[in-house]
Each structure stands twice: as structure tokens, then as C-alpha cells.
N, CA, C and O of each residue as an XYZ file, in Angstrom:
440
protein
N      11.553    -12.898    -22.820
C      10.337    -12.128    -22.615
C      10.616    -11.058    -21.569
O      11.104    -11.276    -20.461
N      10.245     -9.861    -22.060
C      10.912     -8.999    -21.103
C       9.432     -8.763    -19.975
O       8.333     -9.311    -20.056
N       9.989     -7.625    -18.843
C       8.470     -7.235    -17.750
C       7.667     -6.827    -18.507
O       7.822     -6.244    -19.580
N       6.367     -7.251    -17.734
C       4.675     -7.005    -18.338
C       4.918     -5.379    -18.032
O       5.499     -4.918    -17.050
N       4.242     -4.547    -19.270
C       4.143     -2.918    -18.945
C       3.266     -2.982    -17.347
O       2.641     -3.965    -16.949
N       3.411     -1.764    -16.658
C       2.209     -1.417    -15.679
C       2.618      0.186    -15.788
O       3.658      0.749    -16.131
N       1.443      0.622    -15.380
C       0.873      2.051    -15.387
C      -0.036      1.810    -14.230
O      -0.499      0.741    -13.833
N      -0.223      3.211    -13.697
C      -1.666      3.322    -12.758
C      -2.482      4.854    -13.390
O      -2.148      5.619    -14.295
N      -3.685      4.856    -12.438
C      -4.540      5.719    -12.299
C      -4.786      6.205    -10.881
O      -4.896      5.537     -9.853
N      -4.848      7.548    -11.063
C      -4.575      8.568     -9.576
C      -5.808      9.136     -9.797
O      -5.891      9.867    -10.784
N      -6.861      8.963     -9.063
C      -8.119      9.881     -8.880
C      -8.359     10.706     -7.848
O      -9.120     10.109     -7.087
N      -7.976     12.285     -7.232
C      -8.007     13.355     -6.712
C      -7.142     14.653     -7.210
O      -6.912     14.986     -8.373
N      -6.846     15.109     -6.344
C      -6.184     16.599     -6.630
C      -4.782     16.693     -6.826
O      -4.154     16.274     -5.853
N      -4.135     17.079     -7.700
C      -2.813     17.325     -8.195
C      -2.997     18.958     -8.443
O      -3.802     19.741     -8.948
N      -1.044     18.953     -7.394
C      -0.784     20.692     -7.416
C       0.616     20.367     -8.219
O       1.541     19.693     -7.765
N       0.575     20.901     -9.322
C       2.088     21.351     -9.720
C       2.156     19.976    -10.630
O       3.268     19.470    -10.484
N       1.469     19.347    -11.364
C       1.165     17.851    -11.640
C       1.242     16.626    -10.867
O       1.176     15.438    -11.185
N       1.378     17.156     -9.907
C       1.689     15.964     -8.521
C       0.240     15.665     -7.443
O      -0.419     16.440     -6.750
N       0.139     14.256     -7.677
C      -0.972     14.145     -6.669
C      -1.104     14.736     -4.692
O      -0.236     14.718     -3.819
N      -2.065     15.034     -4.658
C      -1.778     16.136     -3.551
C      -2.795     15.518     -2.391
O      -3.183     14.526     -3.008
N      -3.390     15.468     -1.275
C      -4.029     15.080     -0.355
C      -4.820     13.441     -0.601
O      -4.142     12.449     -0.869
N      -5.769     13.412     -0.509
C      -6.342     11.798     -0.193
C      -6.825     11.502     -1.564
O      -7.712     12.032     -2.233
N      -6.123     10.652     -1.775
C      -6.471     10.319     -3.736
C      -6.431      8.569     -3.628
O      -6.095      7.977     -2.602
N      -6.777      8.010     -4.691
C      -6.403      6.363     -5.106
C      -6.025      6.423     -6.088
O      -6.293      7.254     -6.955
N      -5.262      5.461     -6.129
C      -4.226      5.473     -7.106
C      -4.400      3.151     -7.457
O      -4.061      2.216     -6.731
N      -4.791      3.166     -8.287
C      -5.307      1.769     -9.273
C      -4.048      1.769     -9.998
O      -3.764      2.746    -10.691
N      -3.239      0.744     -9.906
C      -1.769     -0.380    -11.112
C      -2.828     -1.256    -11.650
O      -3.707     -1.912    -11.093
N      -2.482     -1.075    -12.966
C      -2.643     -1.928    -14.442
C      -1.348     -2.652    -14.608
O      -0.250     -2.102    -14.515
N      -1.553     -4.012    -14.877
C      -0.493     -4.736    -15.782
C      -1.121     -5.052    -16.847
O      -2.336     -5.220    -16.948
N      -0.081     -5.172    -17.918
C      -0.736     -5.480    -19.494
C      -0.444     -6.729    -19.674
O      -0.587     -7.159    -20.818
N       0.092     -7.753    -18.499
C       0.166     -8.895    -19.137
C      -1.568     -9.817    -18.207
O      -2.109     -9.531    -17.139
N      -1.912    -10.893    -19.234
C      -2.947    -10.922    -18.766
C      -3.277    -11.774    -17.703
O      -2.907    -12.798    -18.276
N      -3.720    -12.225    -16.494
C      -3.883    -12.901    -15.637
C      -3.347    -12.231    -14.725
O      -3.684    -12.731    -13.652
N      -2.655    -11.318    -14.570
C      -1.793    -10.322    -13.431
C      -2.750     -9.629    -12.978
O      -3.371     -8.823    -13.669
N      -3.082     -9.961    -11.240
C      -3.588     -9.031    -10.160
C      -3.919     -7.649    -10.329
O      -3.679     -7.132    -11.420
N      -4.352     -7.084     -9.558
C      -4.493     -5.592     -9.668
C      -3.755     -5.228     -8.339
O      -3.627     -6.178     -7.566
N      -3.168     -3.842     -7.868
C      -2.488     -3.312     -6.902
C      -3.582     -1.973     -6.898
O      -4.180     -1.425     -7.824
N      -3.556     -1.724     -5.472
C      -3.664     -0.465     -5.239
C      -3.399      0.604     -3.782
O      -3.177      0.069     -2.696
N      -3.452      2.086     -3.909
C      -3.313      2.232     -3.104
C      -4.217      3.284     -2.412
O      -3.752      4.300     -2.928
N      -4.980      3.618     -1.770
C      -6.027      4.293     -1.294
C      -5.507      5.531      0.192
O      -5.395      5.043      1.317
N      -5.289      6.811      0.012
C      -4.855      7.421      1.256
C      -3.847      9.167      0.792
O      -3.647      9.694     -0.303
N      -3.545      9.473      1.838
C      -2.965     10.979      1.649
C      -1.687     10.660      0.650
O      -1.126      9.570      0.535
N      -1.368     11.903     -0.051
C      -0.228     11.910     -1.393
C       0.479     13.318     -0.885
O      -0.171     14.350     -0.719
N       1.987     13.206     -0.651
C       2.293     14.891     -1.172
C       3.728     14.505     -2.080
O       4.575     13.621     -1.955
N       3.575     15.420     -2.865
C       4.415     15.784     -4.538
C       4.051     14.675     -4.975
O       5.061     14.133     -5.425
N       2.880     13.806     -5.142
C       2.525     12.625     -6.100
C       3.262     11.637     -5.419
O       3.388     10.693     -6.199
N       3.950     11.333     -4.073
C       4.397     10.157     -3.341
C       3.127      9.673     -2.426
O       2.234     10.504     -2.263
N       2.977      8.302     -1.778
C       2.377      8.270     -0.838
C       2.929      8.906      0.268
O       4.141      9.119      0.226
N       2.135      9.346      1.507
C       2.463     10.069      2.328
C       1.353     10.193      3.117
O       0.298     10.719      2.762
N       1.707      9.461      4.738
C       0.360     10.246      5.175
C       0.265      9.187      5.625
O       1.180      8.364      5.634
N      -1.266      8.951      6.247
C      -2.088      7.509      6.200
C      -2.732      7.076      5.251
O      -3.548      7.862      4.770
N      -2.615      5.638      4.603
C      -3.344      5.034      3.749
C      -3.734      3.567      4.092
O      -3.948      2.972      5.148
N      -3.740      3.168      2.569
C      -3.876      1.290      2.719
C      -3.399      1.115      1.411
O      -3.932      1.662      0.446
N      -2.197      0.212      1.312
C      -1.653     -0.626      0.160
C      -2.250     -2.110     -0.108
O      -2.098     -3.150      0.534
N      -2.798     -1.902     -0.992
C      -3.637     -3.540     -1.479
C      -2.759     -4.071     -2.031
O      -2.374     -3.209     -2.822
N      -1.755     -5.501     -2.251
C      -1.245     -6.203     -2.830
C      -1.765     -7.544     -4.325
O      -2.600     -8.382     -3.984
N      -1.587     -7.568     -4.823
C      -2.344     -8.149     -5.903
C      -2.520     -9.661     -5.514
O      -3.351    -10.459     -5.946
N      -1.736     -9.810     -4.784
C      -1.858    -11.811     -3.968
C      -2.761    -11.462     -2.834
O      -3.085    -12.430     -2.146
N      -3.222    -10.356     -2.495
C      -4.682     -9.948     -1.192
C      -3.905    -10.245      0.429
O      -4.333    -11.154      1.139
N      -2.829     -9.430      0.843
C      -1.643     -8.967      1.301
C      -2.073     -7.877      1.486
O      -2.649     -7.604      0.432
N      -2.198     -6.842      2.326
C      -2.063     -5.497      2.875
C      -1.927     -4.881      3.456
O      -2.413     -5.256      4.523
N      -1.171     -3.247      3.600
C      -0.588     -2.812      4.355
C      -1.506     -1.316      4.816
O      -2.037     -0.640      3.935
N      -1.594     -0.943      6.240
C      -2.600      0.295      6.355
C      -1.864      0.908      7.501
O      -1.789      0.334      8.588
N      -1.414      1.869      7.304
C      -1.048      2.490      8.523
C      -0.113      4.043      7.944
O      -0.526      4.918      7.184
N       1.162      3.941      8.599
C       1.489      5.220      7.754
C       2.615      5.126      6.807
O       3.489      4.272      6.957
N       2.625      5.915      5.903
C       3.701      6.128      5.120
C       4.433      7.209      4.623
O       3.843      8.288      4.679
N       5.420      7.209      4.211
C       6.318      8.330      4.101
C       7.344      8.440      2.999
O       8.360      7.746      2.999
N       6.984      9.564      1.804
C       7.511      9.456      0.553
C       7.281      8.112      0.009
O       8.213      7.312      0.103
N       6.310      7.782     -0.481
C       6.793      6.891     -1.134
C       6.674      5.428     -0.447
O       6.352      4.427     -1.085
N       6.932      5.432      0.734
C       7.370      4.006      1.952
C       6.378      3.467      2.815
O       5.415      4.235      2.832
N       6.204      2.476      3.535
C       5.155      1.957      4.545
C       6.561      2.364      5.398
O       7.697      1.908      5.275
N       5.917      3.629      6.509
C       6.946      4.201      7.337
C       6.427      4.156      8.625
O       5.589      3.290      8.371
N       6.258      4.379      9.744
C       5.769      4.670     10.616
C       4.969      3.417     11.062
O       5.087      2.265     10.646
N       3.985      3.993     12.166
C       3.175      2.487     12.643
C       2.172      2.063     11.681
O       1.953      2.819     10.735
N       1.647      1.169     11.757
C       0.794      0.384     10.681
C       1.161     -0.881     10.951
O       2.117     -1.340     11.575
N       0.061     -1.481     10.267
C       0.233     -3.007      9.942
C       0.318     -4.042      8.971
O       0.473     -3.397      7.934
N       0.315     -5.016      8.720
C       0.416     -5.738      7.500
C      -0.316     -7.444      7.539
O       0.217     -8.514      7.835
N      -1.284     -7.226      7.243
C      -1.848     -8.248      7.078
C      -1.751     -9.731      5.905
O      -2.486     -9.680      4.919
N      -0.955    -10.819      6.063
C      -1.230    -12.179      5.426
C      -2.381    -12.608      5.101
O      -3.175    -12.420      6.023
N      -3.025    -13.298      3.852
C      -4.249    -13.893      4.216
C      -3.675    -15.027      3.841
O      -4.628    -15.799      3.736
N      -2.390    -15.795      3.488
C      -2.200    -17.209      2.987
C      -2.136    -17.640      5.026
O      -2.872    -18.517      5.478
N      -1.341    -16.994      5.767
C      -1.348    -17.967      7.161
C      -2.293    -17.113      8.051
O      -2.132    -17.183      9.270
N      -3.284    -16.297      7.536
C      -4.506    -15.642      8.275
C      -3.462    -14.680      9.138
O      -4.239    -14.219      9.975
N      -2.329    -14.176      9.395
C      -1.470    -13.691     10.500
C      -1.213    -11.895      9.478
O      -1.164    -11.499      8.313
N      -1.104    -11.249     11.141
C      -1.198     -9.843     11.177
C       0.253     -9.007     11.677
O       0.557     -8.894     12.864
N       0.920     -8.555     10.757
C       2.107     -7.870     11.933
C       2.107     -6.417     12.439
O       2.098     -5.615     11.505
N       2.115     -5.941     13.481
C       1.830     -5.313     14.205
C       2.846     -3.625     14.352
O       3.885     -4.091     14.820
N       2.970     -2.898     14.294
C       4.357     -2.516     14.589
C       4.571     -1.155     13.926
O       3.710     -0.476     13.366
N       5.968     -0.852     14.100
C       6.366      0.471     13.409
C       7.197     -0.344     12.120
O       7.715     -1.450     12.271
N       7.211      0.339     10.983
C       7.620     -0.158      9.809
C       9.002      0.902      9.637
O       9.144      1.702     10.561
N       9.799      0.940      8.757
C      11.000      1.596      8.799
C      11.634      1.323      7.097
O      12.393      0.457      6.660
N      10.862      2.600      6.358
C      11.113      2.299      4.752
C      11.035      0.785      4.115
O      11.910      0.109      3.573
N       9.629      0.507      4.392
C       8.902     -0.804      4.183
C       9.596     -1.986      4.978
O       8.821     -2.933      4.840
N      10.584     -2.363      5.678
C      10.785     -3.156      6.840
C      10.071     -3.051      8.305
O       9.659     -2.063      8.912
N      10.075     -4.183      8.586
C       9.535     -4.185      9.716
C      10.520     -3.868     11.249
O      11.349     -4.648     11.718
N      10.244     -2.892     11.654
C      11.423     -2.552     12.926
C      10.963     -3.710     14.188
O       9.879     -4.164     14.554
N      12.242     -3.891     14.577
C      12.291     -4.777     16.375
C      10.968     -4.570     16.962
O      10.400     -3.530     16.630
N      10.281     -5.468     17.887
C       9.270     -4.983     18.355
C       8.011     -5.198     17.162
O       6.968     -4.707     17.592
N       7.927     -5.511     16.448
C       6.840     -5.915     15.766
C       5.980     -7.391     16.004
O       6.438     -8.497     15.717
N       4.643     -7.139     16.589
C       4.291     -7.936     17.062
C       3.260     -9.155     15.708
O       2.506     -8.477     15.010
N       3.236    -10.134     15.500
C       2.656    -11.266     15.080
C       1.352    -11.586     15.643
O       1.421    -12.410     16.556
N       0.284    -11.206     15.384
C      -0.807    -11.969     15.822
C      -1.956    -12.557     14.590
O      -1.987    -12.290     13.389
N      -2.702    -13.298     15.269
C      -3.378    -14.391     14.614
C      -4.593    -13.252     14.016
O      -4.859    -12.258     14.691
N      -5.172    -13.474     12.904
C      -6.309    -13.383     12.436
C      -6.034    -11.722     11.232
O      -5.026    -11.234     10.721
N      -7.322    -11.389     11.218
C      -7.433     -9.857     10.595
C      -7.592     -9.002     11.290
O      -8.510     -9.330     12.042
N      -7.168     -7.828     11.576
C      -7.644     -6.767     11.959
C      -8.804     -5.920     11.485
O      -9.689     -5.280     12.053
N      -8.496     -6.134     10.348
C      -9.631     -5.131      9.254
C     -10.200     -5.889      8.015
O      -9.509     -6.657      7.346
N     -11.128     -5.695      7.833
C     -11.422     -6.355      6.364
C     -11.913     -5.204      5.120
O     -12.856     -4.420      5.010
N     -10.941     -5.506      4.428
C     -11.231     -4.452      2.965
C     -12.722     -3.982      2.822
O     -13.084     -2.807      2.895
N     -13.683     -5.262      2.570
C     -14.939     -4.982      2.187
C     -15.426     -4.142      3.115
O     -16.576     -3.714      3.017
């Protein structure tokens, strides 16, 4: 059985066919029982870029900054299986030295 298709949907402004300033962007999987992903925040040439928030389909998320494409810069990343928050500068979706662990949420989606 090969991977479930996924596609998304980008709702704002595209220059040159590329999504361009603060848009959301909704992942579809076609197989059925599979989560939804998304990502909500600034775009340049149709990459993330900027500040946003990455929703994970297990309810996992990441808000802070990113770059081409990456969770880059400071931001955070929130667990909800051990309620725990990591703190920090991120470094092409890793977490750099100095990233701090604390208990609870910072933010709540709703």
C-alpha cells in the first residue's frame, strides 16, 4: 500500500503564483481517518516565512518564526500528550541549545 495522497488549500494573495503575505494554508489526506494539518501566518514565494502557527494533526504546535519553508528563529512548540512547552530559538525545525522545557500551555488555539 503505497502513501495516502495529500494536497492543501492556500487562502490569500499570490504574486507570480506564489502565496505572498498572511494566508492559511489547510493539508488534506485522502486516506480516511487521517488528521488535518495546518498552517496559519506570513508566506513569501509560496514558502512559510515570517511569523505564523503550525497545527500538527496529533494537536502538537508550533508558533513563532519561520523561514523558507522551516520553524526558524524563536518560537515555541507546544505537547499536549505530556501538557509540556519548549521554549527557544529553533534552527531549520530543530531545537537549538538553550531551549527551555516548561510545564503547561502557553496559548490555546481556540
Amino acid at each position: 500500500m503505497g502513501q495516502p495522497l495529500c494536497w492543501s488549500i492556500i487562502e490569500g494573495r499570490f504574486v507570480n503564483g506564489c502565496a505572498e503575505g498572511y494566508c492559511k494554508q489547510t493539508y488534506k489526506k485522502e486516506a480516511e481517518g487521517d488528521g488535518q494539518e495546518s498552517y496559519e501566518g506570513e508566506f513569501h514565494n509560496g514558502k512559510h516565512h515570517g511569523q505564523g502557527a503550525y497545527y500538527y494533526e496529533d494537536g502538537t504546535y508550533h508558533r513563532g518564526s519561520f523561514k523558507e519553508g522551516y520553524e526558524h528563529g524563536v518560537g515555541y512548540y507546544y505537547n499536549p500528550k505530556n501538557n509540556k512547552t519548549w521554549v527557544g530559538e529553533f534552527d531549520k525545525n530543530r531545537k537549538k541549545k538553550g531551549c527551555r522545557l516548561i510545564d503547561g500551555e502557553l496559548y490555546n488555539k481556540e
